[in-house]
C-alpha positions as protocol buffer text, in pm:
chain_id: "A"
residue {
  index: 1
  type: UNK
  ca { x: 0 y: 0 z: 0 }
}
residue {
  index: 2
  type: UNK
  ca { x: 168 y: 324 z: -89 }
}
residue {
  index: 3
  type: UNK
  ca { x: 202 y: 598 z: 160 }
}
residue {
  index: 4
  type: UNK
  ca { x: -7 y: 875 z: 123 }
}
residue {
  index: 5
  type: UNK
  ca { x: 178 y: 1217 z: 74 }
}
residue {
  index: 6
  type: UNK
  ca { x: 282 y: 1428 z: 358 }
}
residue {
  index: 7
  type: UNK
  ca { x: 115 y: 1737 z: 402 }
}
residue {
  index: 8
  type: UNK
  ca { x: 467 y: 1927 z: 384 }
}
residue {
  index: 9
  type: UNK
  ca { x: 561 y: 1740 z: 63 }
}
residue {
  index: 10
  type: UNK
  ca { x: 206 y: 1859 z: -53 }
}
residue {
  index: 11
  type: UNK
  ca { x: 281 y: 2227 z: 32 }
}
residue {
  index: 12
  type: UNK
  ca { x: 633 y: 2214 z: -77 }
}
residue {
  index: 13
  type: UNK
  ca { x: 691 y: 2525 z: -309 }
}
residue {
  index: 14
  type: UNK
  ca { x: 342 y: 2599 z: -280 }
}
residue {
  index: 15
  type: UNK
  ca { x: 295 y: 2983 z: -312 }
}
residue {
  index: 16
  type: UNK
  ca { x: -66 y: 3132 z: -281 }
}
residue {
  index: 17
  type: UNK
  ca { x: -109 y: 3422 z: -547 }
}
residue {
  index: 18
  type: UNK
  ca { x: -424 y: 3652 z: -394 }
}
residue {
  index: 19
  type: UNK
  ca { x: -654 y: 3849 z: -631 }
}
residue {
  index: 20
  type: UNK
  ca { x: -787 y: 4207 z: -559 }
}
residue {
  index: 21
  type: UNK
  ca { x: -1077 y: 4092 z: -337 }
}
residue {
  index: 22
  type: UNK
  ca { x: -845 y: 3906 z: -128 }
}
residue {
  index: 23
  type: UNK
  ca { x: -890 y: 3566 z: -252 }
}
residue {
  index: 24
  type: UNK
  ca { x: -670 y: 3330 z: -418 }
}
residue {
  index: 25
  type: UNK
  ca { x: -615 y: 3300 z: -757 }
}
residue {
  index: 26
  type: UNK
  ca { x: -587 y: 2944 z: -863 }
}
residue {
  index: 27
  type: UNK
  ca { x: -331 y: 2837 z: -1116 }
}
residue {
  index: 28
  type: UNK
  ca { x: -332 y: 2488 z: -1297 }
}
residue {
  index: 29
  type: UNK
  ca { x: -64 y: 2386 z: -1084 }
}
residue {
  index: 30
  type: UNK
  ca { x: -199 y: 2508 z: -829 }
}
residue {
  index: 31
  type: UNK
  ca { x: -498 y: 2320 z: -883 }
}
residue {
  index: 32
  type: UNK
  ca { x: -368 y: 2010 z: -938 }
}
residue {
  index: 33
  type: UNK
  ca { x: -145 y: 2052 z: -586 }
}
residue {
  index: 34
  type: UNK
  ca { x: -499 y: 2121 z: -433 }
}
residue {
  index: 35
  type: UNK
  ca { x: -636 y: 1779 z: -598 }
}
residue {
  index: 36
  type: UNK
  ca { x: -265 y: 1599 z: -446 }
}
residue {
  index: 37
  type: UNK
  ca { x: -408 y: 1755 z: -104 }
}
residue {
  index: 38
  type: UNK
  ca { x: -774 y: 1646 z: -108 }
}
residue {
  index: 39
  type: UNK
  ca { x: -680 y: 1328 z: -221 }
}
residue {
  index: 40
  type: UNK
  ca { x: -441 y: 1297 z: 127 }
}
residue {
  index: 41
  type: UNK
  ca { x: -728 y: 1401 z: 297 }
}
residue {
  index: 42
  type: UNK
  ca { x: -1014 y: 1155 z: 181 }
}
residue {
  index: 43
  type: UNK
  ca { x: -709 y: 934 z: 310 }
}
residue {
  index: 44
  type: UNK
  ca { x: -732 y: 1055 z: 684 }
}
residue {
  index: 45
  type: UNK
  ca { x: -811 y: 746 z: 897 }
}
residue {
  index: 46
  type: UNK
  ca { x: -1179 y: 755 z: 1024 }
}
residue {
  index: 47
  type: UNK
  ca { x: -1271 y: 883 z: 1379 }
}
residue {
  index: 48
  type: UNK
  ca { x: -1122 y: 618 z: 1635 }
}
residue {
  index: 49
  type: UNK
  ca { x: -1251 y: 298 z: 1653 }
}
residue {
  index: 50
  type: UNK
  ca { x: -1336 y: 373 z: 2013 }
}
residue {
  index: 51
  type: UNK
  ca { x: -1572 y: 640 z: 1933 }
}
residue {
  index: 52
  type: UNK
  ca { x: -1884 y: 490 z: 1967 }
}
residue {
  index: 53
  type: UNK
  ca { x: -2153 y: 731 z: 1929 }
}
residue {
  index: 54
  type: UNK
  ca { x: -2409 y: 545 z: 2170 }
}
residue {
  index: 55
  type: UNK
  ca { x: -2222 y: 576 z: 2474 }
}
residue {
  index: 56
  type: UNK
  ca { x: -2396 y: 809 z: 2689 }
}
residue {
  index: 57
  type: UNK
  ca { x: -2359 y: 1190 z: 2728 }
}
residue {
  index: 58
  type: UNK
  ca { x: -2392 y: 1230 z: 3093 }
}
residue {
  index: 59
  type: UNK
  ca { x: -2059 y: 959 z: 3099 }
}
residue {
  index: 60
  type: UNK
  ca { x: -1858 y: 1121 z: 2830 }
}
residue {
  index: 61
  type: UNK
  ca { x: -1929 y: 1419 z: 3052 }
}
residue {
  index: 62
  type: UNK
  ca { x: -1819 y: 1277 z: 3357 }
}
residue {
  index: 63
  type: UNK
  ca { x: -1510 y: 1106 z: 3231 }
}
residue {
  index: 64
  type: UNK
  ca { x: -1392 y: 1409 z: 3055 }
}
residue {
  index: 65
  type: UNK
  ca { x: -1459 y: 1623 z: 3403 }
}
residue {
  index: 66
  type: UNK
  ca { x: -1248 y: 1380 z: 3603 }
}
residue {
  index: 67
  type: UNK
  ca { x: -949 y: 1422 z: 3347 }
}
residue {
  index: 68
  type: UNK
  ca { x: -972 y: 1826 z: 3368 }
}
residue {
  index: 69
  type: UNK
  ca { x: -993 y: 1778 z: 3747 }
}
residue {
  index: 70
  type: UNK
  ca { x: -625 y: 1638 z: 3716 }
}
residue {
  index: 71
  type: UNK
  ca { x: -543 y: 1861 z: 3439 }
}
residue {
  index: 72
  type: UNK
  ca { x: -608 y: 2133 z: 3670 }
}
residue {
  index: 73
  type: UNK
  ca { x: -432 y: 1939 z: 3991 }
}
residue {
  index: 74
  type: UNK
  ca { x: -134 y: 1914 z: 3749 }
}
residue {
  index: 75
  type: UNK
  ca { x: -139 y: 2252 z: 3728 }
}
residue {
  index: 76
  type: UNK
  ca { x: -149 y: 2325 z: 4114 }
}
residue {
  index: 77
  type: UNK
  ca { x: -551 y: 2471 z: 4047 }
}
residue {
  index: 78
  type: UNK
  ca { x: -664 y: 2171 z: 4280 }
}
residue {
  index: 79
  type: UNK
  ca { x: -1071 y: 2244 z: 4285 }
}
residue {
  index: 80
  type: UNK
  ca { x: -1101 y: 2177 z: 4604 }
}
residue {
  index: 81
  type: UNK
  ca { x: -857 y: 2453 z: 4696 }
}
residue {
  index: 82
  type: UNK
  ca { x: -941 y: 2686 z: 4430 }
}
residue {
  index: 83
  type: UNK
  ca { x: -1337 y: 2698 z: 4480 }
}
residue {
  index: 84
  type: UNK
  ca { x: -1282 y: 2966 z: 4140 }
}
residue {
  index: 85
  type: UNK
  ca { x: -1244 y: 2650 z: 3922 }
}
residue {
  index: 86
  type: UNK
  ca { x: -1510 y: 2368 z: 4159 }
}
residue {
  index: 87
  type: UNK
  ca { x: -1708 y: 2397 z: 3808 }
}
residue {
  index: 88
  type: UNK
  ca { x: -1478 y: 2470 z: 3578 }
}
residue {
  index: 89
  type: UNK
  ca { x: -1415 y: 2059 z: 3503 }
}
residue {
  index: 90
  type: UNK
  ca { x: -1811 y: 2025 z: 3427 }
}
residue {
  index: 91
  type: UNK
  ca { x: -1811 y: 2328 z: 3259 }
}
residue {
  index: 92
  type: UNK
  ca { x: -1524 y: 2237 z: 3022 }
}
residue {
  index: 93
  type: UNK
  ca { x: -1699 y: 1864 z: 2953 }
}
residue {
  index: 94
  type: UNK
  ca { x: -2044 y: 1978 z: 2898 }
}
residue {
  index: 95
  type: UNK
  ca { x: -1848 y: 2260 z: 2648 }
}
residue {
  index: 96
  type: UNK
  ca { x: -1666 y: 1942 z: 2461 }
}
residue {
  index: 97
  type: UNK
  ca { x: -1949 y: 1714 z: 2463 }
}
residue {
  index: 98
  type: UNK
  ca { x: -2214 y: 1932 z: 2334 }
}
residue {
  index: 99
  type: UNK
  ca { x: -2023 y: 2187 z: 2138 }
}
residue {
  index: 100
  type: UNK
  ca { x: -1717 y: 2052 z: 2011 }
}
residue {
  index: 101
  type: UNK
  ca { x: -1775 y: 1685 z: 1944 }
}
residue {
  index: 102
  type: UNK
  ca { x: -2124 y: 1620 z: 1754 }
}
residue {
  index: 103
  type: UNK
  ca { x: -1917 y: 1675 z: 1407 }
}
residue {
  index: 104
  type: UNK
  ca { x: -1777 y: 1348 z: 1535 }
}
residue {
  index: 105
  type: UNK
  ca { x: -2087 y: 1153 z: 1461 }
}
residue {
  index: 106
  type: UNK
  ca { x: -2175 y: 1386 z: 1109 }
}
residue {
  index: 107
  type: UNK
  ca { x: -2279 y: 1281 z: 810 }
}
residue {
  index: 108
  type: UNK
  ca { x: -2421 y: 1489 z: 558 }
}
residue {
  index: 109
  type: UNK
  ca { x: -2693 y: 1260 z: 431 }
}
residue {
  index: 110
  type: UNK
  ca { x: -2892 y: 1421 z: 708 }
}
residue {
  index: 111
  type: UNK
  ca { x: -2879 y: 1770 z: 552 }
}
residue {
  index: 112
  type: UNK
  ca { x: -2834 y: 1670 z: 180 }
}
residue {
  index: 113
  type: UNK
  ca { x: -3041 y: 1359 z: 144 }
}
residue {
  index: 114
  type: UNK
  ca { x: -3339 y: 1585 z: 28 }
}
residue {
  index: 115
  type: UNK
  ca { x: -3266 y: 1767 z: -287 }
}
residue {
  index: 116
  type: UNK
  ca { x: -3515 y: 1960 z: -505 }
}
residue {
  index: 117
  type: UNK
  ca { x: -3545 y: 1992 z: -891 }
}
residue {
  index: 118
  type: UNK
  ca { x: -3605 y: 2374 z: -954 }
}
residue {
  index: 119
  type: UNK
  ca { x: -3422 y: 2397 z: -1323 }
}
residue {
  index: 120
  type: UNK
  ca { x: -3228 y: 2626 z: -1204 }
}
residue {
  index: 121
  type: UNK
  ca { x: -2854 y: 2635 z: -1364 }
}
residue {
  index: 122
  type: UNK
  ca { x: -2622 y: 2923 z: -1299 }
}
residue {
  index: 123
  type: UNK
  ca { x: -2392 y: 3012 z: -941 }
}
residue {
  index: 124
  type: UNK
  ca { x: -2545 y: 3015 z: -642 }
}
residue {
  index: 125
  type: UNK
  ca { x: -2341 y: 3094 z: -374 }
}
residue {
  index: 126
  type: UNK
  ca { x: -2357 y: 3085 z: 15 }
}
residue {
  index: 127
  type: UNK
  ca { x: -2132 y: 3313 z: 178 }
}
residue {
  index: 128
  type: UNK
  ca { x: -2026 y: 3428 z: 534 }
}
residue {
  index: 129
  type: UNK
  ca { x: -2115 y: 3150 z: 703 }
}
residue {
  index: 130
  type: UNK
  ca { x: -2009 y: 3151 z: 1014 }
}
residue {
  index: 131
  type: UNK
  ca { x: -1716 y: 2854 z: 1135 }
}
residue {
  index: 132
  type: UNK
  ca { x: -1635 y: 2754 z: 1460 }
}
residue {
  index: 133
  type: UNK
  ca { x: -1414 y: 2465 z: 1518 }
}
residue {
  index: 134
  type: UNK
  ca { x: -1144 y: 2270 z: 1731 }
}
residue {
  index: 135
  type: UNK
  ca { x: -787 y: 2257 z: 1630 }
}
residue {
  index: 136
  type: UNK
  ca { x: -705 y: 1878 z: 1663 }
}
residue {
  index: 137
  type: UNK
  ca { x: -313 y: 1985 z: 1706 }
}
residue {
  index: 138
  type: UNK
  ca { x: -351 y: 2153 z: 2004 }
}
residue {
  index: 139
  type: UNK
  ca { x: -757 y: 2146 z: 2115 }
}
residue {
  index: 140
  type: UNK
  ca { x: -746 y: 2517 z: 2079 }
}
residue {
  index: 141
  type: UNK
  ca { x: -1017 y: 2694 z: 1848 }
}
residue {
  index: 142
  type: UNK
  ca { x: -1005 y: 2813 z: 1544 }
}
residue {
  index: 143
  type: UNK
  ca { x: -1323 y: 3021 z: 1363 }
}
residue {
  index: 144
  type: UNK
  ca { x: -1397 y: 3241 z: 1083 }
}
residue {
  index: 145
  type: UNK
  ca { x: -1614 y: 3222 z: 758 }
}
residue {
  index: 146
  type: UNK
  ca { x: -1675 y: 2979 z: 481 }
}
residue {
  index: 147
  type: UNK
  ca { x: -1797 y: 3063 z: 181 }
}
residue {
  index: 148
  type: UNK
  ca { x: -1963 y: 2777 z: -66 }
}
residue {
  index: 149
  type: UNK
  ca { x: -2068 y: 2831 z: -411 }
}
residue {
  index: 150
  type: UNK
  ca { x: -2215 y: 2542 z: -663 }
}
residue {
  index: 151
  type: UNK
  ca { x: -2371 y: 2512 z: -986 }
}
residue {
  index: 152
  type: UNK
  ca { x: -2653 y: 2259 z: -956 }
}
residue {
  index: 153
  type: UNK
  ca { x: -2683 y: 1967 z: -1233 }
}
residue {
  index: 154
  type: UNK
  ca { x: -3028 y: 1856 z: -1390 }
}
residue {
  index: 155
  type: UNK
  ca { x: -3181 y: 2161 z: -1204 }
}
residue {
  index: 156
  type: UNK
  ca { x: -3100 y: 1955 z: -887 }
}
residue {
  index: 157
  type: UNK
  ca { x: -3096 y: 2265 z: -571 }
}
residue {
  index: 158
  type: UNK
  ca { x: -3063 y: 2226 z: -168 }
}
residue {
  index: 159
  type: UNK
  ca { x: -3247 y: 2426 z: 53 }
}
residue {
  index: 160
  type: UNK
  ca { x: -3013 y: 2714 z: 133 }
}
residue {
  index: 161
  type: UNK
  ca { x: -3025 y: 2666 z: 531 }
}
residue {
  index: 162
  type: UNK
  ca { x: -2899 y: 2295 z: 478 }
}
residue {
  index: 163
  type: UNK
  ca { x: -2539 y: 2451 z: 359 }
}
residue {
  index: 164
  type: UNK
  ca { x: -2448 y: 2588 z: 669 }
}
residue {
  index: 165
  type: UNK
  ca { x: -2543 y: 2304 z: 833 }
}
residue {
  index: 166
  type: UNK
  ca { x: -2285 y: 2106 z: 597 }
}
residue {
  index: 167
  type: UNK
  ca { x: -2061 y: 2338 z: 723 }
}
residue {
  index: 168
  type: UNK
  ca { x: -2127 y: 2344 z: 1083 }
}
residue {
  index: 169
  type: UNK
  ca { x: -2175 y: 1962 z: 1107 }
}
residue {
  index: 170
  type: UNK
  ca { x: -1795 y: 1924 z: 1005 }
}
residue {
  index: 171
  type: UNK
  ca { x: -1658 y: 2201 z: 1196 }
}
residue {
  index: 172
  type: UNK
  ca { x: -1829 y: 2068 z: 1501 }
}
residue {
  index: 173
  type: UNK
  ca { x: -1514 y: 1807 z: 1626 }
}
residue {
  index: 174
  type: UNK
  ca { x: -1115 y: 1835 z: 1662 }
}
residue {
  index: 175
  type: UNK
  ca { x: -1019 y: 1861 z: 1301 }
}
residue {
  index: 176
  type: UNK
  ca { x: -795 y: 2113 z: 1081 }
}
residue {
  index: 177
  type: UNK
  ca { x: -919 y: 2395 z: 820 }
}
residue {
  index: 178
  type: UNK
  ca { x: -799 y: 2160 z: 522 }
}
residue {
  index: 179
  type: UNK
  ca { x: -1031 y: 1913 z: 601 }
}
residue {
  index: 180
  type: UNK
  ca { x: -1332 y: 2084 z: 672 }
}
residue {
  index: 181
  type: UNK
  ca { x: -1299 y: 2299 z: 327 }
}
residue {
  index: 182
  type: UNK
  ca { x: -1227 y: 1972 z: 139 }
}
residue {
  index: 183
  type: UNK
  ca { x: -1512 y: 1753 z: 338 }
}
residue {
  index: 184
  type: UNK
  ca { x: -1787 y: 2060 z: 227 }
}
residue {
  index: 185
  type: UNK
  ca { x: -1689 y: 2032 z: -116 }
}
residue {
  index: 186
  type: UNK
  ca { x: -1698 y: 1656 z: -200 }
}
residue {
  index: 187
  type: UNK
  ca { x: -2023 y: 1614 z: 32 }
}
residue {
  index: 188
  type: UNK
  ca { x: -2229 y: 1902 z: -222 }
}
residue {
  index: 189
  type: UNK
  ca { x: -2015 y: 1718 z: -549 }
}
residue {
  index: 190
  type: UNK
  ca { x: -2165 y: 1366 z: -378 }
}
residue {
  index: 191
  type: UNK
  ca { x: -2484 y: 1431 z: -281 }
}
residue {
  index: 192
  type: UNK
  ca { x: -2613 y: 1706 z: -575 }
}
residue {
  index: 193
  type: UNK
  ca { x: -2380 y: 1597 z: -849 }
}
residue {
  index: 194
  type: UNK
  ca { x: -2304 y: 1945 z: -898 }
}
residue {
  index: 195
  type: UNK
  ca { x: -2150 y: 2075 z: -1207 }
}
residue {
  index: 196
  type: UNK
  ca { x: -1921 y: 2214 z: -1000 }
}
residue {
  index: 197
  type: UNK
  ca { x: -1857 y: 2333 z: -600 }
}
residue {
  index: 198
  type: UNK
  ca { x: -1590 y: 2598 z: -510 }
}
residue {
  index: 199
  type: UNK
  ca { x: -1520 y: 2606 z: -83 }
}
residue {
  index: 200
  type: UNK
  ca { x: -1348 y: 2871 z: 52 }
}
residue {
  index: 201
  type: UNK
  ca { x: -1260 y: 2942 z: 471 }
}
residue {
  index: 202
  type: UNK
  ca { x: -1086 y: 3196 z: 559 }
}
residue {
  index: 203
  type: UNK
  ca { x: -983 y: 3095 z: 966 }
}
residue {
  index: 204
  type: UNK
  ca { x: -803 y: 3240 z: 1266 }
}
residue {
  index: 205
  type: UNK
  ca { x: -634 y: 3013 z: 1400 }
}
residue {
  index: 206
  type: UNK
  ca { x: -554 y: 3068 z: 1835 }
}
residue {
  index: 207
  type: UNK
  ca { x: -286 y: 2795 z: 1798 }
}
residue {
  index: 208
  type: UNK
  ca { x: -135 y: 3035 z: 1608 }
}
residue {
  index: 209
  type: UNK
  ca { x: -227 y: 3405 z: 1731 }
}
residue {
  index: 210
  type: UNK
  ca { x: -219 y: 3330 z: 2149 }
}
residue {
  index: 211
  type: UNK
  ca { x: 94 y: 3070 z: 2131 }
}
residue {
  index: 212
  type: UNK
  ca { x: 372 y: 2961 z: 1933 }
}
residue {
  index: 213
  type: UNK
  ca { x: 441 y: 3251 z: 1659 }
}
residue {
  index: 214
  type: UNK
  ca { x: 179 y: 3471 z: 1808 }
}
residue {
  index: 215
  type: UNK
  ca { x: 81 y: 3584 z: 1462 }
}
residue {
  index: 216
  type: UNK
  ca { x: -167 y: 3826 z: 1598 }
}
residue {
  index: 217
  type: UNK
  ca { x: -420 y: 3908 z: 1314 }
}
residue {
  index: 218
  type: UNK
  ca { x: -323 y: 3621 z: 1080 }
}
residue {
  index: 219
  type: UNK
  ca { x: -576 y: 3430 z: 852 }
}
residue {
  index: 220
  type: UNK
  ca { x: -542 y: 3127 z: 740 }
}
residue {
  index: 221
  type: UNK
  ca { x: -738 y: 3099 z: 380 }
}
residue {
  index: 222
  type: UNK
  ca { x: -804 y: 2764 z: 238 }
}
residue {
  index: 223
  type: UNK
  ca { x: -1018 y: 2659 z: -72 }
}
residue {
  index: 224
  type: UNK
  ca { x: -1139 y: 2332 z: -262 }
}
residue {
  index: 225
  type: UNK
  ca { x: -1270 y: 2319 z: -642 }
}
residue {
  index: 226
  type: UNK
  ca { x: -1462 y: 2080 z: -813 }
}
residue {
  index: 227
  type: UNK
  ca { x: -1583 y: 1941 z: -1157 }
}
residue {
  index: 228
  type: UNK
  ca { x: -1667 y: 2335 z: -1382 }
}
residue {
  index: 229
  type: UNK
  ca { x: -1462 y: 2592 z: -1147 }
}
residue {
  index: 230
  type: UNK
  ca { x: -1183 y: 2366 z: -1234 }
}
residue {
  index: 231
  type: UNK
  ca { x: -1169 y: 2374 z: -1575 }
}
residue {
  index: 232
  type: UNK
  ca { x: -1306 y: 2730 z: -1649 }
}
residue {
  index: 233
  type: UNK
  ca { x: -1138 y: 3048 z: -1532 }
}
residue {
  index: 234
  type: UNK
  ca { x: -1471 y: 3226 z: -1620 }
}
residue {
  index: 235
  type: UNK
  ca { x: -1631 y: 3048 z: -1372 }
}
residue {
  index: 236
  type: UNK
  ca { x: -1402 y: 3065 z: -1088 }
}
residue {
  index: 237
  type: UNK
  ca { x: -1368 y: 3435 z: -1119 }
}
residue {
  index: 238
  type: UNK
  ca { x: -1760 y: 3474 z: -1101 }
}
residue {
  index: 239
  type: UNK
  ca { x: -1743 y: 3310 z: -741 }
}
residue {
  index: 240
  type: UNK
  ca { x: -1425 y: 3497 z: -664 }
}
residue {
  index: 241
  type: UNK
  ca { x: -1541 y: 3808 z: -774 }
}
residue {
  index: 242
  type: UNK
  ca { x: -1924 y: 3795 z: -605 }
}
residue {
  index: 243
  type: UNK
  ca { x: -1743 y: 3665 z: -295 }
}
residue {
  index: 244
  type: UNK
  ca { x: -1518 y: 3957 z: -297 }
}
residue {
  index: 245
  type: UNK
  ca { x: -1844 y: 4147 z: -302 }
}
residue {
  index: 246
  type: UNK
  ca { x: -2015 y: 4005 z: 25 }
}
residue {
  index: 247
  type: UNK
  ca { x: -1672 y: 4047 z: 198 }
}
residue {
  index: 248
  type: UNK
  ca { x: -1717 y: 4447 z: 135 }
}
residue {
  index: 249
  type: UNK
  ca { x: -1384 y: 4442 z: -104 }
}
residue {
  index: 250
  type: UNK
  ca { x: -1557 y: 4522 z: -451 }
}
């Protein structure tokens, strides 16, 4: 079986060109870098084989509470000395557990299994959805704003509230910007056949801005292209440019 590539093979060389709205402009090597990348991604092993969605919230919860009580003990922020953080270990569990871990159980046949057949063929586009999310490196957050454009096949639509629930449903777990942008694209090219899906997040990352570099005001932008935007420059400037628009930079 042969490895799959390395993220920092992928990005090797890799040098993001952004147009006048702030956006990237995609080259044909730079999309076929981007396919190299989605193609490592549909790789990613599966959630652990010990997640087992049926086990119970209220244990989840109180496993996850004991392990911040030592976390904290560790620290020398013993609860029971520090009546400040008594609740902070069910507080932190019940955040996890309800917030930050239901992506882990997603799949988007519950928001794209009903599609509807309007004959509609040209862009429609999605943007400024909102993205909240857990960095799996370091279980710090990262949010922002995706934006999703597609061009339906056979007339074949979603409703409109279903794509931010694509969104959120993936964003919902530990997991990296890559992934997300690349899970949101195949799941509308799966599920509507689309002519063709463009997925772009633009992220701030706290792994990055409140430790390591401290790259205060950085944003990380990441896109995914599929089936027309690929192959026609026309297109992928429509989305670039009416994105640019919604984003105040026409």
């Amino acid at each position: 079986m042969t490895d799959k590539p390395r993220l920092s093979e992928i990005m090797a060389g890799f040098q993001v060109s952004l147009g006048e709205n702030g956006l990237p402009t995609l080259t044909p090597s730079m999309l076929a870098m981007q396919e190299r990348f989605r193609l490592a991604i549909a790789n990613d092993p599966p959630p652990p084989d010990d997640f087992d969605p049926a086990v119970p919230r209220e244990e989840r919860i109180s496993r996850i509470a004991n392990a911040v009580t030592e976390i904290l003990a560790a620290l020398g922020l013993d609860p029971v000395a520090y009546p400040s953080v008594a609740e902070t270990p069910m507080r932190y569990a019940r955040m996890l557990v309800d917030e930050f871990s239901s992506g882990l159980a997603y799949h988007p046949a519950d928001d794209l299994g009903v599609v509807f057949e309007e004959g509609h063929d040209e862009l429609i586009i999605v943007p400024n959805i909102p993205v909240y999310a857990l960095c799996e490196h370091h279980l710090l957050p990262f949010y922002g704003r995706a934006h999703v454009g597609y061009i339906p096949s056979g007339g074949k639509i979603v409703g409109l509230s279903k794509i931010p629930r694509v969104v959120d449903g993936y964003a919902r777990c530990p997991t990296v910007q890559e992934r997300i942008t690349s899970q949101v694209a195949d799941a509308l090219d799966d599920f509507l056949g689309a002519q063709g899906v463009y997925v772009v997040l633009e992220c701030e990352h706290l792994c990055m801005v409140a430790r390591g570099i401290k790259a205060h005001g950085s944003t990380t932008i990441t896109s995914a292209v599929r089936g027309t935007f690929k192959a026609d420059p026309a297109a992928r400037a429509e989305f670039l440019t009416l994105i640019g628009k919604s984003r105040g930079m026409a």
